[in-house]
Structures are given as C-alpha cells and as structure tokens.
N, C-alpha and C positions, 0 to 999 in steps of 0.2 A: 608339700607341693600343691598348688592350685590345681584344680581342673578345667576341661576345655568341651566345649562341643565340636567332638571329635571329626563329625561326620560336617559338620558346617564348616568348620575350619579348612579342611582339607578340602573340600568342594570351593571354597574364596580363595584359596590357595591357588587350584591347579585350573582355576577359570579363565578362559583366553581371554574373555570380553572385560574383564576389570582392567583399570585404567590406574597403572600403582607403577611407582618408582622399583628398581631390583632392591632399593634402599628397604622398602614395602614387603620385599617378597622375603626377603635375609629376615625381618622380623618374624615375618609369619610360618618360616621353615624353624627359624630358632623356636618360637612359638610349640611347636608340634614335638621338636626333639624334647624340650622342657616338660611338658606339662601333658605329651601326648602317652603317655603309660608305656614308653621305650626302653624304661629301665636302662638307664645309658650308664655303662664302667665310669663313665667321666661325665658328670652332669654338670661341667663346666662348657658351654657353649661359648663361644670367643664367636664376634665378627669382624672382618676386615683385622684377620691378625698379619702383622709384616711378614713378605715375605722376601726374597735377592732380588735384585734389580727391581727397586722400588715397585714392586706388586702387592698385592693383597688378598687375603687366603679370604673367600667371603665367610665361610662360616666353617668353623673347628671345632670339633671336640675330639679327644683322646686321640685315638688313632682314624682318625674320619677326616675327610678334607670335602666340602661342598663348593662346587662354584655356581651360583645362581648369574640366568639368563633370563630375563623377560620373551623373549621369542627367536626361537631356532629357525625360526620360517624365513625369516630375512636375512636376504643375503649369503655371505659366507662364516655367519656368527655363531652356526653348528658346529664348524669347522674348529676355528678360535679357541672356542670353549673346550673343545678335545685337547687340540695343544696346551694350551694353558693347564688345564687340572693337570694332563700329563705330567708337565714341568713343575706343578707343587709335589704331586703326589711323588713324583723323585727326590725331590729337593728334600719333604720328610723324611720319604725311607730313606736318605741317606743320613740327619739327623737321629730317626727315632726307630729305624726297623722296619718290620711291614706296616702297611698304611693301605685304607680302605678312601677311594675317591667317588663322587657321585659327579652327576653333573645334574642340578634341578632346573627343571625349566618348565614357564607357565604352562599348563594344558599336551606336555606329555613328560608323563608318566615314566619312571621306567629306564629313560636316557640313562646310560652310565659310561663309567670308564675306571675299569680296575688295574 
C-alpha cells in the first residue's frame, strides 16, 4: 500500500473552507481509510454501494457504513444524515450482523451514530 501525508490529508479533509463536491470528500475519507495506516479487517473500501429504496451506502468497508455530508450547518441536513445512516446501518445488521456507522462531515469531527 501507498502512503499519504497523513496530517495534510486529514486537515483538507475536515476543512470547512475547501470548496469540493461530497463526490470529493467520499474520495478523500476512502483516501485515509486506504492508505491511512488503519489496518482495516476489510481493505476493501466500496463507494456509493446499493442500498433498498434506491439509496446509496457512501462509503463501506467490512462492517463499517460512512455517510459523507459537506455541511451539517445547513439547514435540517444534520438531521437527515442521522436518519439515513440509521436506515443503512439496520438494513446491514439485518443482512450482516452487527455494523459500525459513522456519519463524516466537513470540519466536525467526531459526528456519529452507532
């Protein structure tokens, strides 16, 4: 596996003021899970894997589900975001068992929902 500058990456990552598609940001979290020394059970990263009612998982590996947001700030897209991973992360553990959900989003840190 490649390496990354770990500390650059993650600071263009989680910077409010960059101006990037979630298209942008799904790379640069797969980016980090890949190549970021995470030692993942499943180094298979998937993006926008299918999911029921025509949605889409943004970014999967193994037992991990991410949904990438550009900004929680707006609006009720905080909100959304919770529901939604919710509704993956069931829809998995009912396919695969337990399942760990994140929710990433630009410049905070931290957001989740298990």
């Amino acid at each position: 596996m490649g390496q990354i500058d770990l500390a650059a990456h993650v600071a263009r990552t989680a910077s409010r003021d960059a101006i990037r598609s979630e298209a942008d940001l799904q790379s640069d979290i797969r980016t980090l899970l890949l190549y970021g020394g995470l030692s993942l059970d499943d180094p298979k990263v998937r993006l926008e894997t299918p999911s029921p009612g025509r949605r889409r998982i943004d970014i999967e590996s193994g037992r991990t589900v991410i949904e990438c947001k550009k900004d929680l700030r707006v609006g009720n897209v905080r909100e959304e975001a919770v529901q939604q991973l919710a509704g993956y992360v069931g829809e998995r553990t009912a396919q695969l068992g337990n399942l760990r959900g994140k929710s990433s989003l630009t410049g905070l840190n931290g957001s989740s929902t298990t």
